[in-house]
C-alpha positions in Angstrom: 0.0 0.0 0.0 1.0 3.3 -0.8 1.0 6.7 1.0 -0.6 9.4 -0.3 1.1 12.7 0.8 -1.2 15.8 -0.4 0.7 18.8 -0.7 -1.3 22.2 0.7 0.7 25.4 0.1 -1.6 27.0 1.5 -0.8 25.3 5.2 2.7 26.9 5.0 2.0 30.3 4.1 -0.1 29.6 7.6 2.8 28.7 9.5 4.4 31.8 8.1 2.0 34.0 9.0 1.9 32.9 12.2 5.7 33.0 12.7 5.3 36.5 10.9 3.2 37.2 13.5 4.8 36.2 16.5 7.9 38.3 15.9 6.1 41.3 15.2 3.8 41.5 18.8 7.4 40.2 20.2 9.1 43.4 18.4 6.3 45.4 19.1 6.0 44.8 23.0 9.8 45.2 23.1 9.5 48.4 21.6 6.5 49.7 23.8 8.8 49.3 26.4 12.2 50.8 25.0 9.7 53.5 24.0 8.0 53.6 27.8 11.6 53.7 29.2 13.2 56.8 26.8 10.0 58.8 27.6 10.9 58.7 31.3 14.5 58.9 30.9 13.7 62.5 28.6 11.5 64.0 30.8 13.9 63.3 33.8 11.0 62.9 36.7 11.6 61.2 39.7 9.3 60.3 42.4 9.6 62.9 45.6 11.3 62.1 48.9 9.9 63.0 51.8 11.5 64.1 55.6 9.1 65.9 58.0 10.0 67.1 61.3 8.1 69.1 64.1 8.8 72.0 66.5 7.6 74.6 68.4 5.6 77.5 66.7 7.3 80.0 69.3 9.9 79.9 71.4 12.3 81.9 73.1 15.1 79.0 73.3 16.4 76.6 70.7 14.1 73.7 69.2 15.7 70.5 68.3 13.3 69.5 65.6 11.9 65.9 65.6 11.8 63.7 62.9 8.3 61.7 62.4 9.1 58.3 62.6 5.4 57.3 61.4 1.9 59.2 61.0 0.5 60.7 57.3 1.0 63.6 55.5 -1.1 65.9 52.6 0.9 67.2 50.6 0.1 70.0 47.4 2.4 70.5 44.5 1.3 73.9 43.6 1.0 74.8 39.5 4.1 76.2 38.1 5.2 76.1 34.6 6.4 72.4 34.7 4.5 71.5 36.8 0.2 70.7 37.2 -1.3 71.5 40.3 -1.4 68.3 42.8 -4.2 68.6 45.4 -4.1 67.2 49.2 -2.0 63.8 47.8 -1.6 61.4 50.8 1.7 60.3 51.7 2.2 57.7 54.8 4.9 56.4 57.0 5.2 53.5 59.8 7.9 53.1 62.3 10.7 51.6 60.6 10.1 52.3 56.8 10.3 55.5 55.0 7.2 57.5 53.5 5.1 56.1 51.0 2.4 57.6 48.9 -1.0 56.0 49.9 -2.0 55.8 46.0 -0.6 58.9 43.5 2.7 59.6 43.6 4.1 62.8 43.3 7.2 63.4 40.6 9.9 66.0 40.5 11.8 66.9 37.5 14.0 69.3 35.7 12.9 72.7 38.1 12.5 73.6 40.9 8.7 72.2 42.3 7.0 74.6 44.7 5.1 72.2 48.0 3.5 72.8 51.2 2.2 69.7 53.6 -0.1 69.4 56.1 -0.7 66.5 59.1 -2.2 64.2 60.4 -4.0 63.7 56.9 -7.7 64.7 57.0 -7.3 66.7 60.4 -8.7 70.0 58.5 -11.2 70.5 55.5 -10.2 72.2 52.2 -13.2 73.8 51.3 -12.3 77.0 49.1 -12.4 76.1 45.3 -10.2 79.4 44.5 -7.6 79.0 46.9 -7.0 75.3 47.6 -4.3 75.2 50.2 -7.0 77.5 52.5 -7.6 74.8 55.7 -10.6 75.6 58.0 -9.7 75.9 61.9 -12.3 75.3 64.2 -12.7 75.6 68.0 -13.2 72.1 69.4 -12.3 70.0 71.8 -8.8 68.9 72.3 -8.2 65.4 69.3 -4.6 64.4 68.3 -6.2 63.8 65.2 -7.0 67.1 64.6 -4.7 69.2 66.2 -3.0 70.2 62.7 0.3 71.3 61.8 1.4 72.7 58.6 4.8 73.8 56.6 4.9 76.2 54.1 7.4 75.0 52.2 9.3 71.7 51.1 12.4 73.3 50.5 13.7 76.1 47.9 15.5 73.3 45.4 13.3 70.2 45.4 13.9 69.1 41.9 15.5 65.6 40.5 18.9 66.4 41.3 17.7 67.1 45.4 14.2 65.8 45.0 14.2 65.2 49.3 11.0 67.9 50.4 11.8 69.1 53.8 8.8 70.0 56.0 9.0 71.8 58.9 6.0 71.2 60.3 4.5 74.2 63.2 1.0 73.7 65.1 -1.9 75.9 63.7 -3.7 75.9 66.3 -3.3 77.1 70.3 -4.7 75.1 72.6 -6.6 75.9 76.4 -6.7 73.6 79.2 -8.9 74.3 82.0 -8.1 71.9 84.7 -10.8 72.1 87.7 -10.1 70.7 91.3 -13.3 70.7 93.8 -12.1 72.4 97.3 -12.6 70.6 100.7 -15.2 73.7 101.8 -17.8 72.9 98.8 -20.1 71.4 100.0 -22.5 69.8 96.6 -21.5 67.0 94.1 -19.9 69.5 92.3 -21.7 68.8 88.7 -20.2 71.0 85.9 -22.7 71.0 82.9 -21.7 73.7 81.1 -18.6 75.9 80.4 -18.8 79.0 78.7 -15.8 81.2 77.4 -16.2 84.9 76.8 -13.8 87.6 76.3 -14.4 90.7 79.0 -14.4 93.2 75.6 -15.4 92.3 71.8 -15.8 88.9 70.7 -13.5 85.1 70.3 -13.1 83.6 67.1 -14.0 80.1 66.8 -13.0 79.4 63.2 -10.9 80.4 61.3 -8.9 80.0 57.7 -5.4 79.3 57.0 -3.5 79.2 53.8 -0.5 76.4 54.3 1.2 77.8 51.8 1.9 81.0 53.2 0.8 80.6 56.9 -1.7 83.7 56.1 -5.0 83.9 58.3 -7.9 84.9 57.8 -10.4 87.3 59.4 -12.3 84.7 61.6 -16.0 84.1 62.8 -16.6 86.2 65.8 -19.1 85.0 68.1 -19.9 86.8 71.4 -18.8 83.1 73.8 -18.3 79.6 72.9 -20.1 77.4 74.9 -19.7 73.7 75.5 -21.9 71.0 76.6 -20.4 68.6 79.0 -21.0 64.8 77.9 -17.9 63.7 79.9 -18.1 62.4 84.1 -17.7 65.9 85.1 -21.8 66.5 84.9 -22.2 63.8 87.2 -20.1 65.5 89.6 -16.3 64.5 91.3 -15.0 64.2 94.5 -12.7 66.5 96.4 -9.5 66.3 95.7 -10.3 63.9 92.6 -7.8 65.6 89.3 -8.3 62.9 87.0 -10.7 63.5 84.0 -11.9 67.1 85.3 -9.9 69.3 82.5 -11.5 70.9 79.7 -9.4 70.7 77.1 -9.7 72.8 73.9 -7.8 73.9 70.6 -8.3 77.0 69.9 -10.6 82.4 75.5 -13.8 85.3 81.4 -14.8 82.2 82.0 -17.8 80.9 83.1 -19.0 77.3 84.4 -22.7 76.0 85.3 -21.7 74.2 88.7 -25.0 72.2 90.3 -26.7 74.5 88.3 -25.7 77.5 89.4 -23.6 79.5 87.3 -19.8 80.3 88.6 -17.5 82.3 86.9 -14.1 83.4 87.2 -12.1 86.6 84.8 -8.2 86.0 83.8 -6.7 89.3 83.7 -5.1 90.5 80.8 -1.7 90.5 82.6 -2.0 86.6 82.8 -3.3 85.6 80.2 -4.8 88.4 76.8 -3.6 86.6 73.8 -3.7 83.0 72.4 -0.6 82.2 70.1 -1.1 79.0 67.6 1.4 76.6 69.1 1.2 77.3 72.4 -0.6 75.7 75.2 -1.9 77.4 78.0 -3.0 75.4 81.1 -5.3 77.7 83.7 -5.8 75.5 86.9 -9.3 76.6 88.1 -10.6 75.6 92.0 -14.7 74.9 92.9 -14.7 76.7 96.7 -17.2 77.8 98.7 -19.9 79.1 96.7 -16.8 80.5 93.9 -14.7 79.5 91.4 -11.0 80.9 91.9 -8.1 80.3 90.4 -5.8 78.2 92.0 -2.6 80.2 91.4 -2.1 83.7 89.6 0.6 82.0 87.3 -0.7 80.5 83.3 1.1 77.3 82.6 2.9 78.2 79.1 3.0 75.0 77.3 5.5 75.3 74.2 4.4 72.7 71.9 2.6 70.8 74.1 6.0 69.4 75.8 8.4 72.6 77.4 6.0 74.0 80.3 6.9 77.2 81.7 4.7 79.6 84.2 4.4 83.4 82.2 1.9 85.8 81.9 -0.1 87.1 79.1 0.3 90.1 76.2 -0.7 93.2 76.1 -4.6 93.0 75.3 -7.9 92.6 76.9 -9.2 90.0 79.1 -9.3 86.7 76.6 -8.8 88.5 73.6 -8.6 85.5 71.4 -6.4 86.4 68.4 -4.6 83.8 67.2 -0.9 85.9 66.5 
């Protein structure tokens, strides 16, 4: 018996093609890439680096800044020639590893890029569409996670050839501790429902505007007092002598407590205490006694960045005037 071999030209032009074809996606994926890598290595962009440190706002000594080991970080890339505007881009670190960006990353290239940061991400709102680096301030009780700091400015020359941003990062807001002992001679449970804060002349602010990129405030909404509602132990009243857990604790200015529902109030004179600087903490140690409220000593605690205390007095101003300088 014989084989029969056919002969079909046309299953080798098929091989062919299919060769044919093979080397072209192979030489057209190698050349995406060559293509990918010559477009990055033109343009010259890098990814940023990142160090942040804090520090005091104010000080009359030197502040050894301190680097953040971990926490988060918004940074803007504001528009420049070279460069599109980048808006509140979250950057994150953990003990141990450097920062990361949480999703876009921010480039540098061949000038110089013009950034300001804030932290912890997400403590402030960006609300003004015309000026994006404007943050709001608002009085409120005392939060690490909101108790912003900002920096201006990553550096002068953060470009590919230094592309490490440098942010110093300063408080922006001050921040008032009232802490409240009960005396021996008072003689009720000693249930604080209410505080109020007025200045003696004018008005407070209790919010406020800040542009991180320039550190420039705004005019503030000023509101005869600020009053806050307790919801902590304090309205169910404390023992004598008891200092845990009875401080009012704000970040921001005579005040004025609703004790057993009676209302108690106590001034700070001006030469104590007339101005509130961002930055600063200001600890006023307040005494239930008798049918009063006193203050326990006629020195202000002056908190420089919440960790250097000092005992000072205030400015120049009127009781509680509530500028933020």
């Amino acid at each position: 018996m014989k084989r029969l071999y056919m002969h079909n030209p046309d299953s080798h032009l098929a091989r062919r093609l299919w060769l044919m074809w093979l080397l072209i996606v192979g030489w057209s994926s190698c050349s995406q890439v060559e293509v990918a890598d010559s477009v990055g290595v033109e343009n010259g962009e890098i990814p940023l680096e990142i160090r942040a440190t804090t520090g005091a706002e104010v000080d009359t000594r030197a502040v050894i800044a301190v680097e953040m080991t971990e926490g988060t970080l918004g940074i803007f890339r504001l528009p420049e020639t070279d460069y599109p505007a980048l808006e509140n881009i979250r950057y994150n670190r953990v003990a141990g590893e450097n920062w990361k960006p949480a999703s876009t990353v921010i480039y540098v290239g061949a000038t110089y890029a013009r950034l300001c940061a804030y932290a912890p991400y997400n403590s402030v709102e960006f609300k003004n569409s015309s000026l994006k680096t404007e943050a709001g301030l608002t009085m409120q009780t005392y939060a690490a996670e909101k108790d912003m700091r900002f920096a201006v400015s990553g550096g002068d020359e953060v470009w590919k050839k230094t592309p490490t941003a440098n942010f110093e990062l300063k408080r922006a807001y001050a921040r008032l501790v009232l802490s409240v002992v009960r005396d021996a001679t008072y003689p009720n449970t000693c249930k604080i429902t209410k505080a109020k804060i007025e200045a003696f002349t004018g008005n407070i602010i209790t919010a406020n505007t800040v542009d991180i990129s320039t550190g420039t405030e705004g005019s503030g909404t000023q509101t005869p007092q600020y009053i806050h509602t307790v919801t902590t132990g304090l309205k169910d009243g404390f023992a004598i002598g008891v200092t845990d857990d009875t401080s009012f604790d704000w970040l921001l200015p005579q005040q004025t407590f609703t004790v057993d529902g009676m209302d108690y109030s106590v001034t700070i004179p001006a030469d104590k205490l007339s101005t509130f600087v961002r930055g600063t903490k200001y600890t006023v140690s307040l005494v239930v006694k008798g049918g009063k409220l006193t203050l326990m000593s006629d020195k202000i605690l002056i908190d420089r960045d919440w960790t250097e205390v000092q005992t000072g007095i205030g400015g120049s101003g009127g009781d509680y005037d509530t500028s933020f300088n």
